[in-house]
LUMMIGU-762469 format. One line per field, with one value per residue (C-alpha): residue number from 0; residue in one letter; chain; x, y, z. Coordinates in pm, 1 decimal. Example, Ala and Ser with C-alpha at 12.3 -4.5 7.8 and 13.67 -1.06 7.14 Angstrom:
# residues 2
nr: 0  1
rest: A  S
kette: A  A
c1: 1230.0  1367.0
c2: -450.0  -106.0
c3: 780.0  714.0
//
This chain:
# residues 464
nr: 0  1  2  3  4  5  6  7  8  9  10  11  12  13  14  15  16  17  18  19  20  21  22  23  24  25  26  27  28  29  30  31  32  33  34  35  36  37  38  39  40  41  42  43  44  45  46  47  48  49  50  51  52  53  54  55  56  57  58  59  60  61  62  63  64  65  66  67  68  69  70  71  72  73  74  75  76  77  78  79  80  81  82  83  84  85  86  87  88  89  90  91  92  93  94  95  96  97  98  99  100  101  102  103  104  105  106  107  108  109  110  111  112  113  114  115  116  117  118  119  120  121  122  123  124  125  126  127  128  129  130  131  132  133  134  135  136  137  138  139  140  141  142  143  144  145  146  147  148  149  150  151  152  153  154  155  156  157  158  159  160  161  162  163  164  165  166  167  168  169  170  171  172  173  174  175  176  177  178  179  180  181  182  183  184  185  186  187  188  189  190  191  192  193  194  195  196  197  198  199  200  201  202  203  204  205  206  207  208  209  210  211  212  213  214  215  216  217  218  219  220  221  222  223  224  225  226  227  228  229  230  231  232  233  234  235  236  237  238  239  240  241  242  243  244  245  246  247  248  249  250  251  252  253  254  255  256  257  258  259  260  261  262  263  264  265  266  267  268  269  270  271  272  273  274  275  276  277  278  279  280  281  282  283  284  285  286  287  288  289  290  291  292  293  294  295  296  297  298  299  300  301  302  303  304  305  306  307  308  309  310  311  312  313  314  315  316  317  318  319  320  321  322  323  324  325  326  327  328  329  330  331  332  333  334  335  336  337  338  339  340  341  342  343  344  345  346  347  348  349  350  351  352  353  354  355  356  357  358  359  360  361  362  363  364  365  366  367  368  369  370  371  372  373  374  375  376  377  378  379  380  381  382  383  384  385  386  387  388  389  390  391  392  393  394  395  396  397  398  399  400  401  402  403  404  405  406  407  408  409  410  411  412  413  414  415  416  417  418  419  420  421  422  423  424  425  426  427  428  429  430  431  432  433  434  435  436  437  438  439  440  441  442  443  444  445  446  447  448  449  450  451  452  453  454  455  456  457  458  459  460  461  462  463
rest: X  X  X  X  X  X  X  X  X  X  X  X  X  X  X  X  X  X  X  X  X  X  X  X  X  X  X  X  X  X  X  X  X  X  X  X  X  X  X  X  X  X  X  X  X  X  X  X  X  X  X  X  X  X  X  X  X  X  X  X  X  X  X  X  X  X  X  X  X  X  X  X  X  X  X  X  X  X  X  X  X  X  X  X  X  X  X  X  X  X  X  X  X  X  X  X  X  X  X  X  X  X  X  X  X  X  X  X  X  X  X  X  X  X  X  X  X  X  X  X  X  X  X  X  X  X  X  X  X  X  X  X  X  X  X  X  X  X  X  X  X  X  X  X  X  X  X  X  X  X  X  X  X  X  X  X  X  X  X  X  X  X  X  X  X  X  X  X  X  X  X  X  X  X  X  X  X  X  X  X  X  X  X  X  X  X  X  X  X  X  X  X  X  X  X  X  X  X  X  X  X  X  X  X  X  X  X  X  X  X  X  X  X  X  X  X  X  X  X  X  X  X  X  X  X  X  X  X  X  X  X  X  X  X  X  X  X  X  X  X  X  X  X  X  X  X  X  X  X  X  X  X  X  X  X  X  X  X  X  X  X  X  X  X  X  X  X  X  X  X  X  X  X  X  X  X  X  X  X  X  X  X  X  X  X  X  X  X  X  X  X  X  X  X  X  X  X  X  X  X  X  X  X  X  X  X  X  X  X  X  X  X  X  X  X  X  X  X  X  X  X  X  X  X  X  X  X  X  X  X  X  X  X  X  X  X  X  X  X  X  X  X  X  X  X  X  X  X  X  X  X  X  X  X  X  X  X  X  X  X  X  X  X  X  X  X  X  X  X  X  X  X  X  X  X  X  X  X  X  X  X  X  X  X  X  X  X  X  X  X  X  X  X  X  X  X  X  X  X  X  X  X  X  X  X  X  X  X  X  X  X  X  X  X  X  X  X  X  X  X  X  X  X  X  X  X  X  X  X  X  X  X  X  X  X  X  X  X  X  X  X  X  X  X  X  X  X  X  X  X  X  X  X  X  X  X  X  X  X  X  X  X  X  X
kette: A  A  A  A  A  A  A  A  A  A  A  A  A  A  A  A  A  A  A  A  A  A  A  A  A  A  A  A  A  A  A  A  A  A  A  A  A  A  A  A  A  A  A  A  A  A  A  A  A  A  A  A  A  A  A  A  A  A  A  A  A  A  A  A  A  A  A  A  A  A  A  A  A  A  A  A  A  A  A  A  A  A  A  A  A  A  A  A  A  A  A  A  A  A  A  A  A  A  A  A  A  A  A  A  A  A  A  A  A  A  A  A  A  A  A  A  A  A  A  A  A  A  A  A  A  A  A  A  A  A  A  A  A  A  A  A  A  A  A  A  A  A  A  A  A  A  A  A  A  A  A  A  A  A  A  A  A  A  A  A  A  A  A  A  A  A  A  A  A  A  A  A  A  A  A  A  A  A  A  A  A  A  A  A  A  A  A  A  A  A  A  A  A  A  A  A  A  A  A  A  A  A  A  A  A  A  A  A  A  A  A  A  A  A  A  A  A  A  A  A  A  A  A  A  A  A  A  A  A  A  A  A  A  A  A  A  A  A  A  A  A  A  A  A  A  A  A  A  A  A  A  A  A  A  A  A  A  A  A  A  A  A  A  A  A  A  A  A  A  A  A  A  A  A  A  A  A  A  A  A  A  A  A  A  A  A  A  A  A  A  A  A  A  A  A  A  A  A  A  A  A  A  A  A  A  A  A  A  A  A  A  A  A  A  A  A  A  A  A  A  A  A  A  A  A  A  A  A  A  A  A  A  A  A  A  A  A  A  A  A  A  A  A  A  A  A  A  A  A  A  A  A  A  A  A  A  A  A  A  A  A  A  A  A  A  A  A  A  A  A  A  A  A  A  A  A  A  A  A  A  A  A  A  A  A  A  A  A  A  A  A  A  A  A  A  A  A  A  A  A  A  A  A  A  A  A  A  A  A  A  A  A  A  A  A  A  A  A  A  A  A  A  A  A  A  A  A  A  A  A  A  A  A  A  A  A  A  A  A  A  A  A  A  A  A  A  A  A  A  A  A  A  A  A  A  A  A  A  A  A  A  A  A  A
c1: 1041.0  969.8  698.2  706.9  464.7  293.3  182.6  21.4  -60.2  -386.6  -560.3  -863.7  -1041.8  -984.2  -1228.6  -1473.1  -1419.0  -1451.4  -1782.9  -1561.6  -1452.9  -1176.7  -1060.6  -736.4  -871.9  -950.3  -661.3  -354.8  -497.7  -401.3  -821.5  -782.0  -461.3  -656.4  -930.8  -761.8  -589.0  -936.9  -1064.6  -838.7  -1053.4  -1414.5  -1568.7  -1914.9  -2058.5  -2003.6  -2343.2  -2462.9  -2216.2  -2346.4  -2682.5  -2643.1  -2379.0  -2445.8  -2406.8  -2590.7  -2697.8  -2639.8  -2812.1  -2698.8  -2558.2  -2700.0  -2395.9  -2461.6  -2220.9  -2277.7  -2320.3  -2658.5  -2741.6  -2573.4  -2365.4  -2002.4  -1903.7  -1676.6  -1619.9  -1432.3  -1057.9  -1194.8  -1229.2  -865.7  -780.7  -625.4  -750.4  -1172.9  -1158.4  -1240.9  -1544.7  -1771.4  -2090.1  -2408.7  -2780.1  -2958.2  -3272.6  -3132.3  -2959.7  -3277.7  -3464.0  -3196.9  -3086.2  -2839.0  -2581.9  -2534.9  -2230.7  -2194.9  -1903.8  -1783.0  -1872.4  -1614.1  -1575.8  -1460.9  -1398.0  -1595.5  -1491.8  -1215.5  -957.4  -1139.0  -1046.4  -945.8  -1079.3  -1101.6  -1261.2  -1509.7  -1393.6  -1610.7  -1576.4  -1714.9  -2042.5  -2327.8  -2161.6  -2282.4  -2048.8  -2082.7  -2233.0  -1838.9  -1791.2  -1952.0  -2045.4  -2028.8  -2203.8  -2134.9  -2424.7  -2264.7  -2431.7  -2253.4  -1898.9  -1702.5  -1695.5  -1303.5  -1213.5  -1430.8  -1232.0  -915.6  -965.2  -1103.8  -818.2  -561.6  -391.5  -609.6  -918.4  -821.0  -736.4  -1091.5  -1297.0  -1094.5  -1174.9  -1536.2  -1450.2  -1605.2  -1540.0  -1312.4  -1182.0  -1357.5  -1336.8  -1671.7  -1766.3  -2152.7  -2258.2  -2353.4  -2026.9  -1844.8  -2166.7  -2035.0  -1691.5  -1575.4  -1448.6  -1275.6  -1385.8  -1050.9  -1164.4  -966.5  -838.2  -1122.9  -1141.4  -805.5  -786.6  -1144.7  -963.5  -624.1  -922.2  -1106.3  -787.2  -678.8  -988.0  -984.7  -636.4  -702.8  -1031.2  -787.1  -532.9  -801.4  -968.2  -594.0  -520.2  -906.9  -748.6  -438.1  -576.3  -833.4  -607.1  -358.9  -648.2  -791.5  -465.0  -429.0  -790.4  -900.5  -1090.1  -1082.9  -1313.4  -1562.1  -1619.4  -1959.6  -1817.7  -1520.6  -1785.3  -2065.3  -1777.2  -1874.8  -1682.0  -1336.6  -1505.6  -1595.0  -1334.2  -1048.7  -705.4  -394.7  -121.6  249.6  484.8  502.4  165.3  -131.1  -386.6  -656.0  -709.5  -403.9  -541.9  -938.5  -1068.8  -1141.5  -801.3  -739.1  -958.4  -788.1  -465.8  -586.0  -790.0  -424.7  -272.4  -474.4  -248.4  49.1  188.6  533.0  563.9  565.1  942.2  1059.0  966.5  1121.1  1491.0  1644.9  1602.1  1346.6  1013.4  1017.3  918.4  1092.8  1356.0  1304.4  1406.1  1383.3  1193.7  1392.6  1150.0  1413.0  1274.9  1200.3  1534.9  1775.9  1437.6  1267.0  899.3  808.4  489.6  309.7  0.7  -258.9  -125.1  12.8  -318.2  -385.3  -374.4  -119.2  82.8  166.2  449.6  609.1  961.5  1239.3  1599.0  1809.9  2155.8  1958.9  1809.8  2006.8  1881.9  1719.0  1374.4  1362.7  1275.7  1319.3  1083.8  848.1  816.4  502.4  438.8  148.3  14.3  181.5  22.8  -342.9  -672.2  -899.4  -1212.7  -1336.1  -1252.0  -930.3  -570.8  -413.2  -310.6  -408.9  -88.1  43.1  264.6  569.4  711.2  816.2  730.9  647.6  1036.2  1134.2  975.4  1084.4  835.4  755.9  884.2  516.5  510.3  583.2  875.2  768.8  1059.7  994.7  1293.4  1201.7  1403.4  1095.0  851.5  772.7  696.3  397.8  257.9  311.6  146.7  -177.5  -217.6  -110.9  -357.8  -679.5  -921.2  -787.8  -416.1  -565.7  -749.6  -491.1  -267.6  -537.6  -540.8  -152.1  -163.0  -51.7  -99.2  -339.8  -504.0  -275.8  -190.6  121.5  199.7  322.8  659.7  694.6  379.7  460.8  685.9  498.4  200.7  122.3  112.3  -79.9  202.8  115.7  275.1  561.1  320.3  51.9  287.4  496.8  121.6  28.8  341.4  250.7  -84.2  89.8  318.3  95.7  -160.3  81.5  236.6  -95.5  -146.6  177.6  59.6  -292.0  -140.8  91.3  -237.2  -419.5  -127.2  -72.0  -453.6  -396.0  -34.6  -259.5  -533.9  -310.4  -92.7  -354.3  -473.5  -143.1  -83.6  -445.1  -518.2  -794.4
c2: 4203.2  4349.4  4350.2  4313.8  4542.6  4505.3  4787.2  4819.8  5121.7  5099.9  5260.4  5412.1  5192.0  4961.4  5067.0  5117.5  4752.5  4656.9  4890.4  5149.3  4930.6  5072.2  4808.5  4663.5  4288.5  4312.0  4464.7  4288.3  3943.1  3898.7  3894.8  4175.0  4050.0  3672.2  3865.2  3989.6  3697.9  3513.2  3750.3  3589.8  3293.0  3214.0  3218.2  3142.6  3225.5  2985.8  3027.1  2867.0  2589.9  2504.9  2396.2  2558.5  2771.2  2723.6  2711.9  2559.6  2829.9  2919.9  2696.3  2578.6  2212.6  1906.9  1670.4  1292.4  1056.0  756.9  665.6  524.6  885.0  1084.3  1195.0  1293.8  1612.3  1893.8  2196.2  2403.2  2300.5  1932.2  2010.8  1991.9  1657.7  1406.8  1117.5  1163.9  899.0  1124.2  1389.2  1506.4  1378.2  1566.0  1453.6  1246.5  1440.2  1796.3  1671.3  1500.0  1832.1  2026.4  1847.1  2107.4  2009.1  1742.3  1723.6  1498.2  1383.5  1559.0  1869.9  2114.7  2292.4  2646.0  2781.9  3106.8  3260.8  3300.9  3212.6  3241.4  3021.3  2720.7  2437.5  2040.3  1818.3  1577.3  1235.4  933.2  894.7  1233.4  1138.4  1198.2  1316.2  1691.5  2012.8  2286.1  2672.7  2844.9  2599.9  2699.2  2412.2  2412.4  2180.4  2169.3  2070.1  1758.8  1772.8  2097.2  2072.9  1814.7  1853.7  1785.4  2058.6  2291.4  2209.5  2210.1  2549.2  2768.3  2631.9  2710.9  3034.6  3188.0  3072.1  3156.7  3526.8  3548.9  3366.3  3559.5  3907.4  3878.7  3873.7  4131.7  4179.1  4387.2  4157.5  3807.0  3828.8  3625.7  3555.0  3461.9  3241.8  3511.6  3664.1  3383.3  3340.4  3528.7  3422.9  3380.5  2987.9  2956.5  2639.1  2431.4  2164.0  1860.9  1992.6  1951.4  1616.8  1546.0  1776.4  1620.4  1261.5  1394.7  1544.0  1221.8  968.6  1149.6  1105.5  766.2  740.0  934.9  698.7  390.9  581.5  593.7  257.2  82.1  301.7  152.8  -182.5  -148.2  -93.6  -354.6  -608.6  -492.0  -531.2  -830.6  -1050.9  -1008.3  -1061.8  -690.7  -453.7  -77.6  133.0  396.2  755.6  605.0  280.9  515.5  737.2  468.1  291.9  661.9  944.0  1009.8  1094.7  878.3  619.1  558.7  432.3  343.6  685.0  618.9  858.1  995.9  1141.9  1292.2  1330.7  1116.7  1139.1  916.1  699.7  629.6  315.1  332.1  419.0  68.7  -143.3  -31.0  -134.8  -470.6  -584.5  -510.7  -729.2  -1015.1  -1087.7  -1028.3  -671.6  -491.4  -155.1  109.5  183.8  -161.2  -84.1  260.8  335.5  519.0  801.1  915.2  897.4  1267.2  1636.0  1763.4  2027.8  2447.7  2674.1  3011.8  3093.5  3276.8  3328.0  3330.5  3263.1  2913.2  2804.1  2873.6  2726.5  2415.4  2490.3  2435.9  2262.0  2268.6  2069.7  2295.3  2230.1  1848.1  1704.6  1856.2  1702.5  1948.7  2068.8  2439.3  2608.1  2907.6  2912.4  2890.8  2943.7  2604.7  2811.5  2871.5  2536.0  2269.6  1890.9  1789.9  1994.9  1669.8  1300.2  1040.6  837.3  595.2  887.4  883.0  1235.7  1273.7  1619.2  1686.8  2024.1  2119.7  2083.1  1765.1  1883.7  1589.0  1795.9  1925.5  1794.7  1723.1  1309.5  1263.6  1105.5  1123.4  923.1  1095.4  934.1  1035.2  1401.4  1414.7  1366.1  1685.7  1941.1  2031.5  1972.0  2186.0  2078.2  2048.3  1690.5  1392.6  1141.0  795.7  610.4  233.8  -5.4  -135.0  -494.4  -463.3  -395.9  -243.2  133.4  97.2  -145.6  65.4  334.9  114.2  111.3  462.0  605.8  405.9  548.0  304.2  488.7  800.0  759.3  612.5  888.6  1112.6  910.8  1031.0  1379.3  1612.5  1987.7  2229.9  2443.8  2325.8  1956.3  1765.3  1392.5  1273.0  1152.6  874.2  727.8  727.0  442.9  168.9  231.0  -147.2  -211.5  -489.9  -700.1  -931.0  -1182.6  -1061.5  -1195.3  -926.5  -679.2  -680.4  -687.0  -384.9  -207.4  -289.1  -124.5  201.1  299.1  200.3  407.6  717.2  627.7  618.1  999.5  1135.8  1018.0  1246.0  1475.8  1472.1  1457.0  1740.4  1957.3  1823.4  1869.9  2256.3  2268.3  2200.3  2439.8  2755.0  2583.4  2609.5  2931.3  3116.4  2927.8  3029.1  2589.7  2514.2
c3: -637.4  -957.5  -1204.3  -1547.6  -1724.0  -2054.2  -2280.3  -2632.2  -2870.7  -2959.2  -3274.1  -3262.3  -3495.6  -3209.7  -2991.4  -3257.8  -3336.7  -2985.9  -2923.4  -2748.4  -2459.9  -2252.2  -2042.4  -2195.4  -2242.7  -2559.0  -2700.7  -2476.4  -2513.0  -2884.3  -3023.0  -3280.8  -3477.5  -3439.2  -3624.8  -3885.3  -3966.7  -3967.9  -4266.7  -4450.9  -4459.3  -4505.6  -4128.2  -4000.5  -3648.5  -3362.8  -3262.8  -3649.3  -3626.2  -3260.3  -3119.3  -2839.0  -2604.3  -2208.8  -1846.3  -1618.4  -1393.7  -1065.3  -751.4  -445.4  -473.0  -267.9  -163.0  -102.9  27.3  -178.1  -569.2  -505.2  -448.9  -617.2  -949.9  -964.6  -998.9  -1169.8  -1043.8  -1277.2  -1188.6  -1230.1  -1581.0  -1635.4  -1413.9  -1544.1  -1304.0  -1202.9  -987.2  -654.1  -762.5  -540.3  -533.3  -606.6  -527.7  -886.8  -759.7  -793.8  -1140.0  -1246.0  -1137.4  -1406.3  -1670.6  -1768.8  -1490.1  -1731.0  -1989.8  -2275.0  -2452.5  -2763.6  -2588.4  -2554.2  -2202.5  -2115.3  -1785.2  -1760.0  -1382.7  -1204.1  -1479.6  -1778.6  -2127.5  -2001.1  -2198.7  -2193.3  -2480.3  -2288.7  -2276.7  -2249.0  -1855.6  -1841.1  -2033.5  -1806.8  -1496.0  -1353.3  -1419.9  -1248.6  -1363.2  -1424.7  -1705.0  -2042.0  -2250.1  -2611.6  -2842.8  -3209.1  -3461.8  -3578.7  -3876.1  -3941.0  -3797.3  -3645.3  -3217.7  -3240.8  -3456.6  -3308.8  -2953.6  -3175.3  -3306.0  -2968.8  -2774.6  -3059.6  -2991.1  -3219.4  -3028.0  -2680.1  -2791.5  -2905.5  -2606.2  -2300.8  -2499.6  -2357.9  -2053.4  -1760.8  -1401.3  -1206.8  -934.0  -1062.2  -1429.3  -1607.8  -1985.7  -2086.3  -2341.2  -2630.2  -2569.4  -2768.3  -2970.2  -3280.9  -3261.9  -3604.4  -3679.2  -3971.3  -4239.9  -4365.6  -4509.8  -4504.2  -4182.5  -3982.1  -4041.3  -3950.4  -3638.0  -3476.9  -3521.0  -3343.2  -3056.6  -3053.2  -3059.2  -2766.4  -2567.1  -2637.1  -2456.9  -2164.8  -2119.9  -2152.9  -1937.1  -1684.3  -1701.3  -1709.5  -1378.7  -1234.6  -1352.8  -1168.9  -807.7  -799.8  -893.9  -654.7  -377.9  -510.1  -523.4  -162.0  -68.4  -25.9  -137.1  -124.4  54.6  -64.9  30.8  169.8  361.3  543.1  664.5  752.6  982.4  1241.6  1353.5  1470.3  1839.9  2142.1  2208.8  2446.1  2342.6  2454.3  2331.4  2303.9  2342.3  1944.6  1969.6  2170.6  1916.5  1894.4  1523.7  1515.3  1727.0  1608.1  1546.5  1170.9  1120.2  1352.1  1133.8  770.8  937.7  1073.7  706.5  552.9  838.4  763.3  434.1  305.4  368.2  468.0  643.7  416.2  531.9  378.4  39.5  -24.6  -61.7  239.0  333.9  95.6  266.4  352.4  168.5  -54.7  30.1  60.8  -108.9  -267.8  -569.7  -827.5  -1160.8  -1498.2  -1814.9  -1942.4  -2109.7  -1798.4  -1558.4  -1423.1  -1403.0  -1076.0  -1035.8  -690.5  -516.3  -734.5  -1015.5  -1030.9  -1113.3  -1408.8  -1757.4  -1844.3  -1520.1  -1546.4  -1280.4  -1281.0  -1388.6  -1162.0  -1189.4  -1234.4  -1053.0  -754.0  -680.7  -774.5  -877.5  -523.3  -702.1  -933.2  -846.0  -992.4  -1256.0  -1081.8  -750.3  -606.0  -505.1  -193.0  -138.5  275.6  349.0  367.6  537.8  583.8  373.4  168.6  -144.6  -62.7  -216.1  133.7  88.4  -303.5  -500.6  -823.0  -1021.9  -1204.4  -1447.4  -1901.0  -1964.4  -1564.0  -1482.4  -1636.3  -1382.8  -1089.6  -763.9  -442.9  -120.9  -12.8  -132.7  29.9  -168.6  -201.6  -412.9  -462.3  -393.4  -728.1  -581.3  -301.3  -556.2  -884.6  -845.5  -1069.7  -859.8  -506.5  -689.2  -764.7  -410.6  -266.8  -489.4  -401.7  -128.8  196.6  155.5  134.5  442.1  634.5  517.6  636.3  976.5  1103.2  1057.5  1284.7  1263.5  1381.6  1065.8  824.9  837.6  769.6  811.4  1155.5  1027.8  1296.6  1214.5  855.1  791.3  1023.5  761.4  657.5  286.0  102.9  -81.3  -360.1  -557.0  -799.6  -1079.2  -989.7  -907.8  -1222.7  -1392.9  -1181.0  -1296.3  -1639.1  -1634.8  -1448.2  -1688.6  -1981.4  -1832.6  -1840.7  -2182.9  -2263.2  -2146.5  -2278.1  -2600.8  -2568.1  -2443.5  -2786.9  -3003.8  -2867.0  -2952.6  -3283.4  -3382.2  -3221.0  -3443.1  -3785.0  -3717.4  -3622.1  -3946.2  -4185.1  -4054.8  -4100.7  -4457.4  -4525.1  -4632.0  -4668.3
//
């Protein structure tokens, strides 16, 4: 294996600049040329554009099972998710107690451990939901600056450079609030205006995106006389312990074998419904193949995206060679891709779904995913996915694993998994509000960049 190392020469008026700081953060990340292109334009201090730069402070967290109790949410990798349907829930009294778990919309949100700089613009559906301490919130004074621009303009590649610069810590790296409080922002006019309604257009798609995708499953469940389950009703239904059952000869473990596992299956049975099997095309309900991992740069690559990494917004993989794969890395569009490995914490990835389709198609996936591809003369892969991703599959996928730390799906028990099946009508509607959830996304997606394109733009061209 070898490294690729990166190396800078560094004048001294450098380190004067950068109060004599040694480590080589502030001088490989990019912050003094973004600097010195800045002075070509008038700037003002974030900290007098803002009403206030925070985090919400370190405390040990109070989980509650069910909504009546509690708020959703985001850790700091939650941030980035696309979908926020399945947040963790944290007590109203604790939030009550400290307001500033709170986060508003318009505010713009910086990861401040761990990986430091990573930022999302907060959408509507994350209005009033908790966030946790590693994510730095910044409010602009609205009467000041416009919220989208200022999001626009720290995650532009001239704004990263700058907030990652403050960064401390030899093993965890960190950044505090009044380490981005002087950050120079740059005023450009007409182009704030028109970068903050790129920001806000695109939050108004990824709400839509996720409201169409909230649209899609109940219908799904309410054509056939269902309804999914909550966090709170799977749990109130008792444990996994205490109960005898007939075993047949594909498994020993009684996981597969507990009762509220039993009941899902039985409510499906009640209506309509095929066997998972019947409505894929042979031979791909299975993982995905293995392989070695042979980094190349991006134009002779696929970027390989993995279970970390699929649920973001934006998926980011490392780049693998195309001549040592091959095409069975890619699926095609309408997959449904289930995390296959992990453990069975509430909050971990093991049995969450995703659907690939547009932009999606074009990376290549790990083999730690299971395949689901819709025999779209069965039914519409849209529609499938309406129901794969709703709580009741993902604890029924949770219900055949095998596995002792690390779990994996018990492939016999996999295709006998009974599937609600409605009429074409609602399934073709289903599939409708799928893909128009994700065209909906792409398009956001599309907009964020293009508001980060004009800023960096009109910073190089000094516009204002």
């Amino acid at each position: 294996m070898t490294r690729k190392f990166q190396y800078k020469v560094v004048p001294s008026a450098w380190l004067e600049q950068n109060g004599r700081r040694l480590d080589c953060g502030p001088y490989m990340s990019g912050a003094t040329e973004a600097k010195a292109l800045l002075r070509k334009h008038s700037t003002i201090p974030l900290r007098e554009l803002t009403t206030k730069i925070f985090h919400a402070g370190r405390e040990s967290r109070v989980w509650v099972d069910s909504p009546e109790y509690g708020v959703p949410f985001m850790g700091s990798t939650d941030i980035l998710a696309a979908d926020l349907s399945n947040l963790s829930l944290i007590s109203k009294k604790q939030v009550a107690s400290k307001p500033s778990f709170i986060i508003r919309k318009g505010w713009t949100l910086i990861t401040r451990s761990g990986t430091v700089g990573r930022m999302a613009y907060a959408r509507s559906e994350m209005d009033g939901i908790a966030c946790s301490e590693d994510v730095m919130r910044v409010v602009a004074d609205e009467n000041t600056i416009l919220p989208g621009y200022i999001y626009a303009f720290l995650s532009s590649r001239f704004g990263v450079p700058l907030v990652v610069s403050g960064t401390y810590g030899a093993i965890i790296q960190h950044i505090e609030p009044h380490h981005i409080a002087g950050l120079p922002v740059p005023r450009l006019g007409k182009v704030e205006e028109q970068a903050h309604e790129l920001a806000q257009r695109a939050a108004e798609l990824l709400t839509k995106y996720q409201a169409n995708l909230h649209k899609a499953t109940a219908l799904f469940f309410e054509s056939v006389g269902l309804k999914d389950i909550t966090f709170a009703e799977w749990h109130s239904w008792g444990t996994d312990c205490g109960f005898t059952a007939p075993v047949d000869v594909h498994s020993f473990r009684a996981l597969n074998f507990n009762p509220r596992f039993n009941h899902l299956c039985e409510r499906i049975k009640q209506g309509p419904w095929k066997p998972l099997s019947k409505l894929c095309i042979d031979d791909t309900l299975k993982s995905g193949p293995r392989f070695k991992r042979v980094d190349a740069e991006p134009e002779h690559s696929f970027q390989l995206i993995g279970q970390k990494q699929i649920f973001c917004l934006r998926p980011e993989g490392r780049w693998i060679a195309k001549n040592s794969i091959g095409d069975e890395v890619l699926v095609p569009a309408g997959s449904i891709l289930v995390a296959a490995q992990g453990t069975l914490g509430e909050s971990e990835l093991f049995c969450r779904s995703e659907f690939i389709t547009r932009s999606a198609i074009k990376k290549a996936y790990s083999q730690h995913f299971l395949r689901i591809v819709a025999d779209e003369e069965r039914i519409e892969r849209g529609a499938l996915f309406a129901f794969i991703r709703s709580e009741m599959a993902f604890r029924m996928f949770r219900s055949i694993s095998t596995g002792s730390k690390l779990q994996d799906f018990h492939y016999s028990a996999l295709p006998l998994l009974p599937i609600p099946y409605p009429d074409l009508d609602v399934r073709r509607r289903c599939n409708d509000l799928t893909n128009k959830a994700y065209e909906m996304r792409d398009k956001a997606i599309q907009l964020e960049d293009e508001a980060r394109v004009l800023v960096e733009r009109a910073i190089e061209e000094g516009v204002q």
